[in-house]
C-alpha positions as CSV (number, residue, x, y, z in Angstrom):
1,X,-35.3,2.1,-8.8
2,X,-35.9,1.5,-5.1
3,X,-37.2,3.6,-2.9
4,X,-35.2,2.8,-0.3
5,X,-31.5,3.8,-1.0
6,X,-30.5,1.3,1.6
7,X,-31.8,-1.6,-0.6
8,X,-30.9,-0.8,-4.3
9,X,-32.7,-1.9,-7.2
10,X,-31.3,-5.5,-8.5
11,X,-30.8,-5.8,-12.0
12,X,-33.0,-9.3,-13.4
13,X,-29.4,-10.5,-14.6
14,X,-27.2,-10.3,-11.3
15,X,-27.9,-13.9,-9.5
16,X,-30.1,-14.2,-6.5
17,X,-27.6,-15.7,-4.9
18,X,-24.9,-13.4,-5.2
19,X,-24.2,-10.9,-2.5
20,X,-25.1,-7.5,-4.0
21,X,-22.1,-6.1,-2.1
22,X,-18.0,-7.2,-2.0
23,X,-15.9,-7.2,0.3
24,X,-12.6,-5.9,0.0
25,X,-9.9,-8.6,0.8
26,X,-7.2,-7.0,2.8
27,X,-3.4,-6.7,1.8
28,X,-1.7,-5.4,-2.1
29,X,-2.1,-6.7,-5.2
30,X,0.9,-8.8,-4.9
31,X,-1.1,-10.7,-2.1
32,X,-3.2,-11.3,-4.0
33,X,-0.7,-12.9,-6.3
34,X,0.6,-15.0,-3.7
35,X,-2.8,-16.2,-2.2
36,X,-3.6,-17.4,-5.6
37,X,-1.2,-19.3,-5.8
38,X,-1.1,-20.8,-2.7
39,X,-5.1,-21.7,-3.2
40,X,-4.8,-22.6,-6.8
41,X,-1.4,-23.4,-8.0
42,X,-2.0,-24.9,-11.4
43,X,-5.0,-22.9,-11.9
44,X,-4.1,-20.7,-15.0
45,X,-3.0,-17.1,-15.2
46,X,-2.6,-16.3,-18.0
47,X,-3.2,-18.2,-21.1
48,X,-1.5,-16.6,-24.5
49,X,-1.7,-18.1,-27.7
50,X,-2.5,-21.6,-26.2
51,X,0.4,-21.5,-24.0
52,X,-0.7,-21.4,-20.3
53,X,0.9,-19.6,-17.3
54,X,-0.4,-21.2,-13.7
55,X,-0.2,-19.1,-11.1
56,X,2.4,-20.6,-9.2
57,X,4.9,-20.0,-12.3
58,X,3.5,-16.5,-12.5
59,X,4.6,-15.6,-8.6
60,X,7.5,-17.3,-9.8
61,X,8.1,-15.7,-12.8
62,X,7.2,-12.5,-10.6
63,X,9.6,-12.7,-7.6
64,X,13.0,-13.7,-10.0
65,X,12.1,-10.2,-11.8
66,X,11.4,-8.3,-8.8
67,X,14.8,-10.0,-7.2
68,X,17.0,-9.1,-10.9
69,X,15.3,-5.5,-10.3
70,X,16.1,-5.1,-6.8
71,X,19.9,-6.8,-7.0
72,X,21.2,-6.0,-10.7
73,X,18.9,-2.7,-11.5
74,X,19.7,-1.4,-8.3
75,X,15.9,-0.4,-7.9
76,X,14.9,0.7,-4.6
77,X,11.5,1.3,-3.1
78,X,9.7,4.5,-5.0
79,X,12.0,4.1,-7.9
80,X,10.4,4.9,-11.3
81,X,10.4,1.7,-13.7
82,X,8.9,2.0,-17.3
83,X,6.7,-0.9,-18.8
84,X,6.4,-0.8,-22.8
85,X,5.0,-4.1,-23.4
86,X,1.9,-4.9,-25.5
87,X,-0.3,-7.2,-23.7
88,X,1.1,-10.5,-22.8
89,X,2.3,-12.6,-19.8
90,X,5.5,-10.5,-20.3
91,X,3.3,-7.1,-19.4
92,X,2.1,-9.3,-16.0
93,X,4.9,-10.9,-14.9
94,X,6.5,-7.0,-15.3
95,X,3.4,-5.6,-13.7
96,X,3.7,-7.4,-10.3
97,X,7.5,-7.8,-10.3
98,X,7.9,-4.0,-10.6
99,X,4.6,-3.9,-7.5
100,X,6.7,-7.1,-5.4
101,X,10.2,-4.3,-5.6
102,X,8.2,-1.7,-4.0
103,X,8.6,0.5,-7.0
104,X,6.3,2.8,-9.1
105,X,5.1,1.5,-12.8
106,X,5.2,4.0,-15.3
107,X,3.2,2.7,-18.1
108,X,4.4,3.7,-21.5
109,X,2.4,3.4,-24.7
110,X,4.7,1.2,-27.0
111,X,3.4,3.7,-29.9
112,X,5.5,6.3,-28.2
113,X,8.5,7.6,-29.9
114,X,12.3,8.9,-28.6
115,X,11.8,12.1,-27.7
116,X,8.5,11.5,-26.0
117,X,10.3,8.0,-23.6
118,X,12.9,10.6,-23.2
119,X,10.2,13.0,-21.6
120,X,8.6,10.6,-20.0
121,X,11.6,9.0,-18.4
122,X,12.9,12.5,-17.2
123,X,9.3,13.7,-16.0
124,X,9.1,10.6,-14.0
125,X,12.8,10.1,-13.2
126,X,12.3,6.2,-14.5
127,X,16.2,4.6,-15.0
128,X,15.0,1.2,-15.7
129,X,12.9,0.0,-18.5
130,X,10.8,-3.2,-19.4
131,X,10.3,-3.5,-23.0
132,X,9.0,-5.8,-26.0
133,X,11.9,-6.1,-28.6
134,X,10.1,-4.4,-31.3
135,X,11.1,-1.5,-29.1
136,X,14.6,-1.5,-29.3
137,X,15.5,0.7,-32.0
138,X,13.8,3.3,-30.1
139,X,14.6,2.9,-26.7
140,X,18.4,2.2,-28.1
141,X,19.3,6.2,-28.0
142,X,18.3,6.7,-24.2
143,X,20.7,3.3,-22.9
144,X,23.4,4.4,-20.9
145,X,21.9,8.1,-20.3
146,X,18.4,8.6,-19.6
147,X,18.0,4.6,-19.5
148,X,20.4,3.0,-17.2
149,X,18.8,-0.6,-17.6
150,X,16.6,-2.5,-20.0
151,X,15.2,-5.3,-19.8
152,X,13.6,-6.9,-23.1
153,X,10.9,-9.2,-23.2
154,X,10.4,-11.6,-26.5
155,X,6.7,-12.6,-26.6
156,X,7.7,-15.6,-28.8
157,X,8.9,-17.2,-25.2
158,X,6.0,-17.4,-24.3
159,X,4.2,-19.2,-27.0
160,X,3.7,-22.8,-27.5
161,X,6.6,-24.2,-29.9
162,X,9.9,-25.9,-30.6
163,X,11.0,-23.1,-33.4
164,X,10.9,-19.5,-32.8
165,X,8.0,-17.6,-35.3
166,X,9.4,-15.7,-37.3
167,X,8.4,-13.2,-40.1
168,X,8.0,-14.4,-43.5
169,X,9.3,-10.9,-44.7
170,X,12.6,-10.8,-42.5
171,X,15.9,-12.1,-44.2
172,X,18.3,-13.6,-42.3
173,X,20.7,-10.6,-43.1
174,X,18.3,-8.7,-41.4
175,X,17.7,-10.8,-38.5
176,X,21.6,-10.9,-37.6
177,X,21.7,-6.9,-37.9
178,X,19.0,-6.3,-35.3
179,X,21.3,-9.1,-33.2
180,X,24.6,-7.0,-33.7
181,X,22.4,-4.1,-32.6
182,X,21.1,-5.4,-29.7
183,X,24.4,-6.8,-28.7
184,X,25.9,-3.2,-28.2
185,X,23.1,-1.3,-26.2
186,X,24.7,-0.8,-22.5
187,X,22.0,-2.4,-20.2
188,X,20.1,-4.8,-22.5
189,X,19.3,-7.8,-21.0
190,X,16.7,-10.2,-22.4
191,X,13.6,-11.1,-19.7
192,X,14.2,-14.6,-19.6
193,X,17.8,-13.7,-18.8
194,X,17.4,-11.6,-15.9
195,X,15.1,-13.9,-14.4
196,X,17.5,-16.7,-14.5
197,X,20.3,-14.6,-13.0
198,X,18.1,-13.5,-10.1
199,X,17.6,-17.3,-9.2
């Protein structure tokens, strides 16, 4: 260690060229966003199982949510708005589209159950959700009540392919059920839906 606290010790593996210190940059994390898109446009964001996001799709992708949040979702600046998304673009894209409304994210664990979202969303007073579709079963006995809007993300949008992946395991019997299910929660709206509404 130095003796001079001024002038801390440099560790052998940071570069000699490096400042030792950063600079801030000025502004929120959606600036950020936006100056990296303006500087690198087709620089990549986010890349998820081969399938690349640039960053100029991401703001994109970013501003139609905020907009569908803002005008359909009625979400106004300090609103509550749950994420339940494992990690994908989807959990961005939600991330900086709930920042660009000028709302709070609540982050929920998707391990969470009913009665704990119901908690949460009445602790926080959250009306408006973001969630992956393997969370609609449990999300499904809040709509309308605790929930006023959800928005569902498929992560299969985001991947790189003609046909949809599906599970080996899941009969097509099955996979219409969960689509007459989804069908009658009040408030679902698929991601990919609500962005192109907002546009």
């Amino acid at each position: 260690m130095s003796a001079d606290p001024a002038t801390p010790h440099r560790s052998p593996a940071w570069p000699a060229d490096e400042p030792w210190h950063l600079a801030m940059p000025e502004g929120t994390l959606y600036d950020a966003l936006v100056r990296a898109a303006l500087d690198r446009p087709s620089h990549p964001a986010t890349v998820f199982y081969g399938a690349s996001l640039s960053y100029a799709e991401l703001r994109e992708r970013v501003d139609a949510l905020a907009g569908f949040l803002q005008s359909a979702c009625g979400v106004k600046r300090g609103d509550r708005v749950m994420i339940a998304l494992q990690n994908s673009p989807q959990y961005v894209i939600a991330y900086y589209a709930v920042m660009r409304a000028d709302a709070v994210i609540v982050p929920v664990n998707p391990m969470n159950k009913t009665a704990e979202i119901d908690y949460l969303a009445a602790d926080s007073g959250a009306r408006v959700a973001i969630i992956g579709s393997e969370l609609n079963d449990i999300f499904a006995p809040l709509a309308g009540e605790a929930i006023t809007h959800t928005i569902v993300a498929q992560y299969r949008d985001e991947i790189l392919t003609r046909r949809p992946i599906r599970c080996r395991h899941a009969s097509p019997k099955r996979r219409r059920r969960c689509r007459r299910r989804r069908a009658g929660i009040p408030g679902h709206l698929r991601s990919r839906k609500a962005c192109s509404q907002a546009q």
